[in-house]
MIROFI-845178 format. One record per residue (C-alpha): x, y, z; residue in one letter. Coordinates in steps of 0.1 Angstrom, whole numbers. Layout:
BEGIN
{atom {X Y Z} A}
...
//
This chain:
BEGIN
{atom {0 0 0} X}
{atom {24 24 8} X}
{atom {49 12 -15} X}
{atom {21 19 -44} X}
{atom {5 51 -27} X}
{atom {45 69 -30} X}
{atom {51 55 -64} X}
{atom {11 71 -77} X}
{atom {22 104 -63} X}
{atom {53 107 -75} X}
{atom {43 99 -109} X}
{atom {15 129 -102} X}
{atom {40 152 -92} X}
{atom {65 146 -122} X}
{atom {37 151 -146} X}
{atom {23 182 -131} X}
{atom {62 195 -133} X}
{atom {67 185 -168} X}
{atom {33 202 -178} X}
{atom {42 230 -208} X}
{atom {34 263 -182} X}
{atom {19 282 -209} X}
{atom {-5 259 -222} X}
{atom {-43 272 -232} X}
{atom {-58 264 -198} X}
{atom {-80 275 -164} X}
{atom {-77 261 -134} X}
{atom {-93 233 -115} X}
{atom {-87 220 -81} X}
{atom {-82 179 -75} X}
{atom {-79 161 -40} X}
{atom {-71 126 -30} X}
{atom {-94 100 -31} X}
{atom {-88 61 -21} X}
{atom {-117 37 -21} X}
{atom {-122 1 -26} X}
{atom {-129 -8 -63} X}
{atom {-136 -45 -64} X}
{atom {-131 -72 -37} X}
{atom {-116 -101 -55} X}
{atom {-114 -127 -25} X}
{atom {-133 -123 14} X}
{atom {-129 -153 37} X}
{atom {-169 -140 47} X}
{atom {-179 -152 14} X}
{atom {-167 -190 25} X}
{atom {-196 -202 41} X}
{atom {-193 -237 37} X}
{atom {-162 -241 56} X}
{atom {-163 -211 84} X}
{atom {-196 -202 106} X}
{atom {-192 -166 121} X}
{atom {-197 -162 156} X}
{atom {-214 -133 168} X}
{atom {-201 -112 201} X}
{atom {-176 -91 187} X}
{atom {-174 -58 179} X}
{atom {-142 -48 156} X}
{atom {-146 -13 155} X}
{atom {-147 17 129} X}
{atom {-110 23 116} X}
{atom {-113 41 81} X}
{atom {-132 73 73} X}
{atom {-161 48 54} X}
{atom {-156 18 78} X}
{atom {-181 5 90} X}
{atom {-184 -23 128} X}
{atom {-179 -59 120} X}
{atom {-200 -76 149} X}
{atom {-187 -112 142} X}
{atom {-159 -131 139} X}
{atom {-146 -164 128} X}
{atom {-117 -191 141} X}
{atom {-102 -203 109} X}
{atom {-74 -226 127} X}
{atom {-67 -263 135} X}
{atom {-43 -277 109} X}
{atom {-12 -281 114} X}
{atom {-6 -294 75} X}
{atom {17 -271 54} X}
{atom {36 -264 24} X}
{atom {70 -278 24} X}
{atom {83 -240 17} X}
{atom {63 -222 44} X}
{atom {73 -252 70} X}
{atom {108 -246 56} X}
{atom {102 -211 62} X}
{atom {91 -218 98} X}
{atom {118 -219 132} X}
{atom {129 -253 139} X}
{atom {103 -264 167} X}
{atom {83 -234 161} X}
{atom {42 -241 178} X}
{atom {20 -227 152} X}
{atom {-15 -231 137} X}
{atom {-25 -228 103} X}
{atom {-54 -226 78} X}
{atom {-51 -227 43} X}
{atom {-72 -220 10} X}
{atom {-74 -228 -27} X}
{atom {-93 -208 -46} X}
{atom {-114 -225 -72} X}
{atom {-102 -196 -95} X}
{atom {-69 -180 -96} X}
{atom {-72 -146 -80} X}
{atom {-60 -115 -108} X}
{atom {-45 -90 -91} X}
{atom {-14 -65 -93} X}
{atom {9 -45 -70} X}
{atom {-5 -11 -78} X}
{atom {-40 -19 -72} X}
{atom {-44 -49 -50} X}
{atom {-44 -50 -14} X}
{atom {-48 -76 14} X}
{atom {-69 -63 39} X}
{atom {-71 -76 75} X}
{atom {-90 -74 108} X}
{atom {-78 -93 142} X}
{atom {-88 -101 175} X}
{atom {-60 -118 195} X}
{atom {-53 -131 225} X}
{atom {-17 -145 236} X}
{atom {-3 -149 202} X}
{atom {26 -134 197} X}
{atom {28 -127 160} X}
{atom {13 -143 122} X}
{atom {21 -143 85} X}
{atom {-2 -148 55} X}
{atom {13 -166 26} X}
{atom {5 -161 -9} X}
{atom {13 -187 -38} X}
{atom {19 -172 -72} X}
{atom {3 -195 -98} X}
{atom {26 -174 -128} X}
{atom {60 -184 -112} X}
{atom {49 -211 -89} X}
{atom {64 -186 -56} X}
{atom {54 -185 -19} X}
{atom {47 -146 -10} X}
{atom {50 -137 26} X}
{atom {39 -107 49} X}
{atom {50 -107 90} X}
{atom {29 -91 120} X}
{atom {37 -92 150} X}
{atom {10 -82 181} X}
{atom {17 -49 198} X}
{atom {-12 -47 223} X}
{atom {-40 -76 232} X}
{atom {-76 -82 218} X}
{atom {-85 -61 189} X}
{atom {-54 -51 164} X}
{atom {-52 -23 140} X}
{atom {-67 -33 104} X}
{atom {-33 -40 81} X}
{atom {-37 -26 45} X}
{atom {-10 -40 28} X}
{atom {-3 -38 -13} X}
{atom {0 -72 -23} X}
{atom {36 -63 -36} X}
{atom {47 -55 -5} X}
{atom {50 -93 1} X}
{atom {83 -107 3} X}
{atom {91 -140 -15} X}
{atom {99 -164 6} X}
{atom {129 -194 -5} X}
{atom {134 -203 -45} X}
{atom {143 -183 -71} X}
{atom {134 -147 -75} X}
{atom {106 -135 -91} X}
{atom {102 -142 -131} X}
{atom {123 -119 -149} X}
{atom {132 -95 -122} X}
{atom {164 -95 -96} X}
{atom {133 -84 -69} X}
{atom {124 -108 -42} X}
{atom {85 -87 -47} X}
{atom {59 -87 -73} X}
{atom {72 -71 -103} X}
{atom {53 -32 -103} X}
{atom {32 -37 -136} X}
{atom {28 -76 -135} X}
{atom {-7 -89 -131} X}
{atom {-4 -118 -110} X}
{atom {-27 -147 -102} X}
{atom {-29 -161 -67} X}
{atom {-40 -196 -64} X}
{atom {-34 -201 -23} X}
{atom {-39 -185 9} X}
{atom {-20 -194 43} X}
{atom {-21 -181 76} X}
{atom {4 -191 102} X}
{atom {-4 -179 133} X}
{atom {21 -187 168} X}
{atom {7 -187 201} X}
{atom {21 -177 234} X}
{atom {1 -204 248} X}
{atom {-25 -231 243} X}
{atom {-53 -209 252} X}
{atom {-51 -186 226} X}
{atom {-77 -163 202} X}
{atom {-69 -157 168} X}
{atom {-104 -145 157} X}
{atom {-110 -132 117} X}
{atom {-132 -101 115} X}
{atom {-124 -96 79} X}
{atom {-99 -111 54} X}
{atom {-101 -101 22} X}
{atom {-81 -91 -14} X}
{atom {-93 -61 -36} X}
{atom {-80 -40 -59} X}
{atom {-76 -4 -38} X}
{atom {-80 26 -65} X}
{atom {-62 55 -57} X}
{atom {-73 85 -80} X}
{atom {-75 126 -80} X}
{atom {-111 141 -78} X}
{atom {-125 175 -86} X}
{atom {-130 193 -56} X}
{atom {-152 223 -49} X}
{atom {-147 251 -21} X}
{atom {-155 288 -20} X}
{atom {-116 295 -13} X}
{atom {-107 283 -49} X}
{atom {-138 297 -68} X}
{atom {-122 328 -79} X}
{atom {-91 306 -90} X}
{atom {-115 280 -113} X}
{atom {-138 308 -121} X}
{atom {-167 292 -110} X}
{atom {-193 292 -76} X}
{atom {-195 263 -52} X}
{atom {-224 249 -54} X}
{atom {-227 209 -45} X}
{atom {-226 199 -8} X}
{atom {-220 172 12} X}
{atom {-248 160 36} X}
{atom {-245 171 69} X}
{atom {-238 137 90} X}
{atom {-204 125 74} X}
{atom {-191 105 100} X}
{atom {-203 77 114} X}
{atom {-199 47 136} X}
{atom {-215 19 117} X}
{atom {-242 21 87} X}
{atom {-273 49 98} X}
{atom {-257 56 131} X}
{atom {-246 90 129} X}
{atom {-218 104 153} X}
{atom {-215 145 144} X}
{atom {-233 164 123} X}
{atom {-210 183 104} X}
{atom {-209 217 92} X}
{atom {-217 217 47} X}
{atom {-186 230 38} X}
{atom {-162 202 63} X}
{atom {-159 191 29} X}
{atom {-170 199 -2} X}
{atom {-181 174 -30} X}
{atom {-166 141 -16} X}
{atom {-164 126 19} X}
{atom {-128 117 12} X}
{atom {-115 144 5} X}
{atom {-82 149 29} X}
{atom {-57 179 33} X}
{atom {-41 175 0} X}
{atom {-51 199 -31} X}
{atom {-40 201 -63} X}
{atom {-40 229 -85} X}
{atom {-41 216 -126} X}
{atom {-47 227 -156} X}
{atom {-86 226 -168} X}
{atom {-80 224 -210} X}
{atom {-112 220 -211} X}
{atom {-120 258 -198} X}
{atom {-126 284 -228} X}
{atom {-104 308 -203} X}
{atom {-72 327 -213} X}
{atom {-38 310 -202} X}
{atom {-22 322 -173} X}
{atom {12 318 -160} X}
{atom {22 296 -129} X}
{atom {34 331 -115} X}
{atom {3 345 -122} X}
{atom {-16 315 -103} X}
{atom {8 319 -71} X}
{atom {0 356 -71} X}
{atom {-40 347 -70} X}
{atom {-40 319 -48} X}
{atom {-16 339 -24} X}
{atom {-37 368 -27} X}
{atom {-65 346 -21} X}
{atom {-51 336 8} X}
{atom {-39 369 26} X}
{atom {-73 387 22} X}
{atom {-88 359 40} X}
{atom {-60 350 68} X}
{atom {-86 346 98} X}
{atom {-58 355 122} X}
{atom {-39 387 113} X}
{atom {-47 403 148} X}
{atom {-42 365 172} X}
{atom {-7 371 157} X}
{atom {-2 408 160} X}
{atom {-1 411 123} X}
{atom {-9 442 106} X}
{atom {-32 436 75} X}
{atom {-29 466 58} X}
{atom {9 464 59} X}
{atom {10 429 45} X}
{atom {-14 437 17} X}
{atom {11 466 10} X}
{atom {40 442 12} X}
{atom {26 416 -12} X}
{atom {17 440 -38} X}
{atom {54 452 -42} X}
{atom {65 421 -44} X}
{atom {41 412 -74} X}
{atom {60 443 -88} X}
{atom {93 420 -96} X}
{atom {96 409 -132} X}
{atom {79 376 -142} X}
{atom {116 363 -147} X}
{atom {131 366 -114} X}
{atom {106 338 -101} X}
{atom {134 329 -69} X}
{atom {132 367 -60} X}
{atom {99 362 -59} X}
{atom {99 331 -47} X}
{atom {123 343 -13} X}
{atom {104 377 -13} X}
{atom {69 355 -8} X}
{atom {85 333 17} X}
{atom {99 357 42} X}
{atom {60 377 40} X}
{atom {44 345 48} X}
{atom {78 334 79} X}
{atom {69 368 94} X}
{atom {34 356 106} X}
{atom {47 335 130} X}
{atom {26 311 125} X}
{atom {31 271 122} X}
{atom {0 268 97} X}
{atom {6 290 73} X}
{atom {40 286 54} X}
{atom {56 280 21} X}
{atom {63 246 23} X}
{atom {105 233 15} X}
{atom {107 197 18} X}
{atom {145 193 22} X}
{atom {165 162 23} X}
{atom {167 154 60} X}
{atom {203 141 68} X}
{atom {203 106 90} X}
{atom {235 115 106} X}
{atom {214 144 126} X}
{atom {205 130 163} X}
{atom {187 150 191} X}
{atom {202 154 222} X}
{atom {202 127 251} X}
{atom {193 155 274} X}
{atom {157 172 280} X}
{atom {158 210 292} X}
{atom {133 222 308} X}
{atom {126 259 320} X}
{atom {120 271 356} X}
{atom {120 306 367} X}
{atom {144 318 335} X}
{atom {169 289 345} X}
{atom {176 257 320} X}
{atom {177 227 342} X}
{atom {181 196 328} X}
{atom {150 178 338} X}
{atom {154 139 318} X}
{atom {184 122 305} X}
{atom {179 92 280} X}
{atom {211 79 280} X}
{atom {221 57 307} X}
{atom {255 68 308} X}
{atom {244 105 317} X}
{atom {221 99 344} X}
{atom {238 118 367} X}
{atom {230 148 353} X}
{atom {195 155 361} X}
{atom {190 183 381} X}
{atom {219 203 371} X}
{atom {215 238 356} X}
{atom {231 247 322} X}
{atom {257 274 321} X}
{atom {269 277 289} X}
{atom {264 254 254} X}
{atom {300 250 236} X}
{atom {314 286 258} X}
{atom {281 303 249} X}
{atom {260 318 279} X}
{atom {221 295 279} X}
{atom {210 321 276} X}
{atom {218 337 247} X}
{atom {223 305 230} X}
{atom {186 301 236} X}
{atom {180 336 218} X}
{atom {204 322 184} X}
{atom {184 295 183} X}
{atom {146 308 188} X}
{atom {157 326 155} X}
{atom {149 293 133} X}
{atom {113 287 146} X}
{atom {82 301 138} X}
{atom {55 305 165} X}
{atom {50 339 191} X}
{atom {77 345 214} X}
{atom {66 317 241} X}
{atom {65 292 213} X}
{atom {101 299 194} X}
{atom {118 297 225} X}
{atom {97 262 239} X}
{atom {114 247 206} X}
{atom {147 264 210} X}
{atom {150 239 242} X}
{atom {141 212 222} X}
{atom {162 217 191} X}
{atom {198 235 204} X}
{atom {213 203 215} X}
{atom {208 185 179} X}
{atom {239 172 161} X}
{atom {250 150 136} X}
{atom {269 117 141} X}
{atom {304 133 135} X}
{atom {297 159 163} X}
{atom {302 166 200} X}
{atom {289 192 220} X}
{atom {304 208 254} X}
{atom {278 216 284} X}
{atom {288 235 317} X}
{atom {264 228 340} X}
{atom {259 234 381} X}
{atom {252 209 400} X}
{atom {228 207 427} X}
{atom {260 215 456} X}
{atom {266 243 435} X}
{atom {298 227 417} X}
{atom {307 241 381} X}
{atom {317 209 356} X}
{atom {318 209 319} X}
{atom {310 174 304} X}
{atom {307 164 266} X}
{atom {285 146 251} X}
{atom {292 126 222} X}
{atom {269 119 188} X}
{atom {290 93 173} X}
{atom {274 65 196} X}
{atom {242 48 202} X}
{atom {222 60 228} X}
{atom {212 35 256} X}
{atom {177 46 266} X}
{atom {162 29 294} X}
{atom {129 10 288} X}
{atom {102 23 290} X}
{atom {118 57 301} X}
{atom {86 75 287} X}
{atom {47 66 286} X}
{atom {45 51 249} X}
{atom {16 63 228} X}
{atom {-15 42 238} X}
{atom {4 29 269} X}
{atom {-23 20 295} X}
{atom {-19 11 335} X}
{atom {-43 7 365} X}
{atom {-30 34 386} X}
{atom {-33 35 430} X}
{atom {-70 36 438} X}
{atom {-83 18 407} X}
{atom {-78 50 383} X}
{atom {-67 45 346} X}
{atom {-41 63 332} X}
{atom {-43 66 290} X}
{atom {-14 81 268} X}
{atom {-25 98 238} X}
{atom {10 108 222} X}
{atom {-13 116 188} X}
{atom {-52 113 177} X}
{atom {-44 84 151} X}
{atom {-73 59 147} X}
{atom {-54 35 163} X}
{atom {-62 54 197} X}
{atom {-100 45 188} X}
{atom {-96 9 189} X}
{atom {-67 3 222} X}
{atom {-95 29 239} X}
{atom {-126 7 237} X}
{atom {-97 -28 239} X}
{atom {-96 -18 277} X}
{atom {-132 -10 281} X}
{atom {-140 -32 307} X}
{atom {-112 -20 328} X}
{atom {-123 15 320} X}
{atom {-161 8 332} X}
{atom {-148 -6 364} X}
{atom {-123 24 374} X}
{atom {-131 51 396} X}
{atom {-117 77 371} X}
{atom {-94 84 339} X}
{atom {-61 100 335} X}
{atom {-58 111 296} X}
{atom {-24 123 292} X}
{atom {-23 149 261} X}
{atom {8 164 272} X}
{atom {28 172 240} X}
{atom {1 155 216} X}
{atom {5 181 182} X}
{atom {-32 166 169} X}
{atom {-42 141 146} X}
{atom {-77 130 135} X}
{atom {-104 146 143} X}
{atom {-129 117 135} X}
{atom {-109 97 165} X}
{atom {-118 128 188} X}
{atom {-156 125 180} X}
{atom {-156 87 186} X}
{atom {-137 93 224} X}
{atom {-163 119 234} X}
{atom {-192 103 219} X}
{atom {-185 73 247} X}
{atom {-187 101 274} X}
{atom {-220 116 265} X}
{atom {-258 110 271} X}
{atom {-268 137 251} X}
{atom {-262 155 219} X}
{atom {-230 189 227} X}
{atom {-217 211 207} X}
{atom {-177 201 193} X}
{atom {-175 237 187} X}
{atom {-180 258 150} X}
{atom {-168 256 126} X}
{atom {-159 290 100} X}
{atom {-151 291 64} X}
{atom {-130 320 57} X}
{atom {-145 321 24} X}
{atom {-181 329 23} X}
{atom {-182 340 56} X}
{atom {-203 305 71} X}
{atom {-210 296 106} X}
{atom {-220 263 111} X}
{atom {-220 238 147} X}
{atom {-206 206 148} X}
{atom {-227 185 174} X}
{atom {-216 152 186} X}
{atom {-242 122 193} X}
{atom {-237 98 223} X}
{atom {-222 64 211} X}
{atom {-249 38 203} X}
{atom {-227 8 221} X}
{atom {-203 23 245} X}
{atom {-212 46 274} X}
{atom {-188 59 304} X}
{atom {-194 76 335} X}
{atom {-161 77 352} X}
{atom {-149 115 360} X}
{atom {-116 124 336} X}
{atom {-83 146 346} X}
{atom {-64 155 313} X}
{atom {-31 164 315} X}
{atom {-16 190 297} X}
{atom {12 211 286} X}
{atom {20 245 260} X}
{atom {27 217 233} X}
{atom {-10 205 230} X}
{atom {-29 216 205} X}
{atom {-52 211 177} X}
{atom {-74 183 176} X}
{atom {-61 175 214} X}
{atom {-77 215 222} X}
{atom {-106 205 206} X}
{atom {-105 170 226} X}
{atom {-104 192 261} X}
{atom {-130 219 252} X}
{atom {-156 194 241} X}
{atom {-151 175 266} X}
{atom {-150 204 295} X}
{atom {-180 223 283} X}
{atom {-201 190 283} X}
{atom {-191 188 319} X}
{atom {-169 157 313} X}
{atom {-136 164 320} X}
{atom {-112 190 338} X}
{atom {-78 197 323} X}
{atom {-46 202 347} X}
{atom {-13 218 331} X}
{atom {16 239 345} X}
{atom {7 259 313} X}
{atom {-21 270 286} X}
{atom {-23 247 253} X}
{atom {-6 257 224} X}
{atom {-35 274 206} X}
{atom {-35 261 172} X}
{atom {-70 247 167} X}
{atom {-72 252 129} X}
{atom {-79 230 102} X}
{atom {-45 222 78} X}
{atom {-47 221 43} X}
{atom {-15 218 16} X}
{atom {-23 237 -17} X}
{atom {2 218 -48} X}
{atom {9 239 -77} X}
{atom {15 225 -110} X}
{atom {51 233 -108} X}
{atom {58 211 -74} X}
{atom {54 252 -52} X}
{atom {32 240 -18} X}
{atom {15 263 6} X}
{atom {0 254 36} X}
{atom {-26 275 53} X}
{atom {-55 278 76} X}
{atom {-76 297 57} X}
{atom {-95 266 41} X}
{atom {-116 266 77} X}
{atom {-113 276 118} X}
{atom {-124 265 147} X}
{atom {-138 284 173} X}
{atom {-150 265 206} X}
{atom {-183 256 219} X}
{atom {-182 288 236} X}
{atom {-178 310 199} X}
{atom {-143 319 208} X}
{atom {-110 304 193} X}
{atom {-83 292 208} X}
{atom {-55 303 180} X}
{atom {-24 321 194} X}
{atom {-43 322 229} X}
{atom {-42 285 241} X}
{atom {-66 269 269} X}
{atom {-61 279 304} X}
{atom {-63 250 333} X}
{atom {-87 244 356} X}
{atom {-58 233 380} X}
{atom {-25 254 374} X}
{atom {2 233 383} X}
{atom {31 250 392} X}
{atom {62 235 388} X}
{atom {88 244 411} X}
{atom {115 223 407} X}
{atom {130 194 383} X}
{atom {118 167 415} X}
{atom {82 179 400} X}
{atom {92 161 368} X}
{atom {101 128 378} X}
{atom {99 97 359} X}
{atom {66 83 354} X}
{atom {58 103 389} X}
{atom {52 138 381} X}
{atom {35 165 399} X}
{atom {6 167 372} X}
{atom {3 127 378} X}
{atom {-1 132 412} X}
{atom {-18 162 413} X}
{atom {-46 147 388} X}
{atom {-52 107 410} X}
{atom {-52 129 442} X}
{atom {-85 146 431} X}
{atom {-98 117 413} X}
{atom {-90 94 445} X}
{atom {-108 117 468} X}
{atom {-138 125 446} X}
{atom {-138 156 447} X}
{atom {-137 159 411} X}
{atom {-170 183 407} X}
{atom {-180 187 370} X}
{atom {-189 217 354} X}
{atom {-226 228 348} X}
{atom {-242 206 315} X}
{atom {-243 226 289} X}
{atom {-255 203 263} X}
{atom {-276 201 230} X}
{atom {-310 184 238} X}
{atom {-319 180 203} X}
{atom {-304 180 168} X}
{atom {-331 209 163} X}
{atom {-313 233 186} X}
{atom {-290 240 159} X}
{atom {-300 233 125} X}
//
């Protein structure tokens, strides 16, 4: 899948690049689209050899999922292939189950798929097999089992698989499907290896289909002046959902525009269709830019003088159309001066893989840099100290060098600064002079040209879940991907049972919305407003209202934890969830305040802009959060680098101490009773 998906758009991009800049066109705008275009093989459709059992629920994953409510136990043979048992450990335990198709499966790498959904218990990992009837080859794909019960569906293009023994594939030195070769498959294997006899290996869907990736026309009021032409088809207003006719949110019309999938990705191309003049690339920067400046939303959240920067860009469209990187630099710096982290002109340059970050985490207190974490086990003895100088330059001004490279207000450049100023590559070193905590001045190096030995599990993993003192539940969202959907509701029980949730959002940049809505629909017991939504473009106000979850229903009081790097759909998390009463949120500072919907604009010559302008959020309340952040309900203050211990924090602490004496006290309801209220 993503083998195919990066080959697809690089292919786009080189023939938007290519494309003669002065050809007799308009404009149109395109945006991803990926759906299923034919399923060629589903173990469902096997009825004569597998009975599905009903009791499971393998929850919504993709934007047009829908809940699988049954499974099926495929296993019980132990009789294999002579290459896949060759393939196997000596003394390996597995169980198998295999299938012939009647009918040799068609299928290629740049459309086909093999799509999966698990619910395991004590197996420790599984591989499907494929056997290629066109050169007689065994094709294998590994999982192994990160977390109990129900797994993440796997989307895998089928030339992703990895031939396994024997020769390599017909006519090619690769040990994968050749890219154009249209293959046929004439057997299915799964191995699967338990961790013990009592072990679940339950099918919720197992199937192989040809996955069409394509570019659709897309319609929005912030392109019409650029395609010359008015919006005017709508989606309908509930677009996501947790299984067929149960709506979750009903969305504002203009969420998206002519397609539900429809993702953060435009593309600006040539309409030769259009009986419109030709213009120029330049020319189209200079509209969509302008386009984009007279609509900015946030010109006075980031002390930004309009008026000035209208001035600004229309000296710059003074330069000559032939000095297009004067231009180009000119545009660049306008846009860097806003300071703000969605809105930029995007470079994409060649990361090196000899740059490492620092085994050290600085932390601020009071205008001293302390170093409050060390992830090397070697340098352990360093927490606590205060930085003097970096490489004979005072911290402090160091800090100030390096707050020059980030975008973001004042507050923000300088967060990253801490993050960023110890990064090296492999060849370097780097000289601290710290003060210990007896007040003793010693310089020690650290060195890039070794692996780091972090301890395990130094740091909460993304989705790591524990049963805290006093039955409370502590949750780690590191990002809202859908995964956090599924290990959520794979704890469920525990969750019902608890006397209260920690959600950990510290440092979580955002994610998927639709995983938000799913997590605050299992809080609810009646319709609330997620907040409204604004397009820029025509001006529209419209609320997004979430419905309670038809399965899954929790009571249990929630303390999220919070820092100044949480933001986006994590601010839209906590404000939904505090203004239906729900939740409290607990930081030592205000989130980052950059609730705003992303979008990438691709030109035909490869130029990218990203902007908020495409749509804002502003919270249930009607006021945003950009440049501004959410405050607390319980500041935290943190007083010294003891308050940021290991797994053992002051926020931690802070949070199970209110939940463990109840006196968690919610705020007032302030709920939608109907869908009515706001439509």
């Amino acid at each position: 899948m993503n083998s195919s998906q990066t080959y697809l758009n690089k292919i786009v991009l080189i023939a938007l690049i290519l494309m003669p800049q002065t050809a007799s066109a308009g404009w149109r705008v395109l945006t991803d689209s990926f759906k299923t275009s034919e399923v060629l093989f589903s173990a469902r459709d096997l009825k004569d050899s597998i009975v599905p059992e009903s009791g499971y629920y393998f929850p919504v994953y993709f934007p047009d999922d829908s809940v699988v409510t049954s499974g099926f136990h495929l296993f019980g043979s132990t009789n294999l292939p002579v290459e896949i048992r060759a393939d196997l450990s000596p003394g390996a335990t597995f169980y198998a189950w295999t299938h012939s198709f009647e009918s040799p499966v068609k299928c290629t790498m740049q459309e086909s798929i093999l799509f999966q959904r698990m619910y395991v218990e004590q197996v420790t990992r599984y591989s499907v097999y494929i056997h290629s009837k066109i050169d007689n080859g065994w094709y294998k794909k590994s999982y192994s089992i990160p977390f109990e019960r129900y797994q993440i569906p796997k989307i895998d293009a089928i030339g992703t698989l990895t031939r396994i023994g024997g020769e390599r594939t017909r006519n090619s030195s690769s040990s994968v499907f050749e890219y154009n070769q249209v293959n046929e498959i004439d057997e299915i294997t799964i191995v699967v290896f338990p961790r013990s006899e009592k072990f679940e290996f339950v099918v919720g869907d197992l199937k192989i289909a040809n996955w069409k990736q394509s570019k659709i026309e897309y319609n929005h009021p912030l392109f019409d002046p650029i395609v010359k032409k008015k919006t005017s088809r709508l989606v309908p207003r509930d677009i996501f959902s947790i299984s067929d006719n149960l709506p979750v949110v009903t969305a504002p019309l203009y969420m998206r525009s002519t397609d539900k999938s429809a993702g953060s990705n435009f593309y600006i191309v040539p309409d030769y269709d259009q009986k419109t003049e030709p213009k120029s690339i330049r020319m189209l920067k200079e509209d969509i830019i302008s386009r984009i400046l007279s609509l900015y939303p946030f010109y006075d959240s980031h002390n930004v003088d309009k008026s000035q920067v209208l001035d600004r860009f229309a000296e710059i469209r003074k330069l000559p159309l032939g000095q297009n990187e004067a231009f180009e630099d000119s545009i660049r710096q306008l846009v860097s001066d806003f300071n703000d982290v969605h809105f930029d002109i995007v470079t994409r340059p060649m990361s090196s893989p000899r740059v490492k970050v620092s085994p050290l985490a600085l932390y601020e207190i009071e205008n001293d840099i302390y170093i409050a974490a060390v992830f090397d086990t070697l340098l352990t003895d360093l927490v606590g100290n205060r930085i003097v100088s970096i490489d004979n330059v005072p911290i402090q001004e160091a800090i100030l060098k390096e707050s020059g490279i980030h975008k973001g207000s004042g507050t923000v450049r300088r967060r990253k600064a801490l993050n960023t100023i110890l990064k090296r590559e492999k060849h370097e070193r780097v000289t601290i002079r710290v003060q210990t905590e007896s007040e003793t001045i010693k310089n020690v190096t650290i060195r890039y040209d070794r692996k780091i030995l972090i301890p395990p599990g130094f740091v909460p993993a993304h989705g790591e879940f524990r049963i805290l003192e006093n039955n409370i539940v502590y949750f780690r969202v590191a990002r809202w991907t859908p995964d956090v959907w599924i290990r959520f509701l794979n704890h469920s029980e525990q969750i019902q049972n608890s006397k209260g949730i920690v959600l950990d959002l510290r440092s979580n940049g955002g994610g998927d919305v639709r995983v938000v809505i799913r997590l605050v629909s299992t809080f609810i017991d009646q319709p609330v407003v997620s907040g409204h939504l604004v397009t820029p473009a025509d001006g529209r106000t419209e609320s997004m209202i979430v419905y309670p979850h038809p399965v899954f229903h929790f009571n249990q009081p929630m303390m999220i934890l919070a820092n100044n790097r949480t933001a986006c759909a994590s601010e839209e998390f906590i404000d939904t969830m505090r203004y239906a009463g729900k939740a409290h949120m607990l930081s030592n500072t205000k989130t980052q305040g950059t609730d705003s919907a992303l979008i990438y604009i691709t030109l035909p010559d490869g130029y990218q802009i990203a902007t908020n302008t495409w749509m804002i959020r502003l919270k249930a309340s009607g006021e945003s959060v950009e440049a501004s952040g959410i405050a607390p309900d319980y500041w935290v203050h943190i007083d010294n680098v003891d308050d940021l211990a290991h797994r053992d924090d002051k926020l931690l602490k802070v949070a199970t101490t209110v939940l463990g004496k109840n006196s968690f006290s919610p705020y007032q309801e302030r709920q939608v009773k109907s869908r009515q209220d706001h439509q």
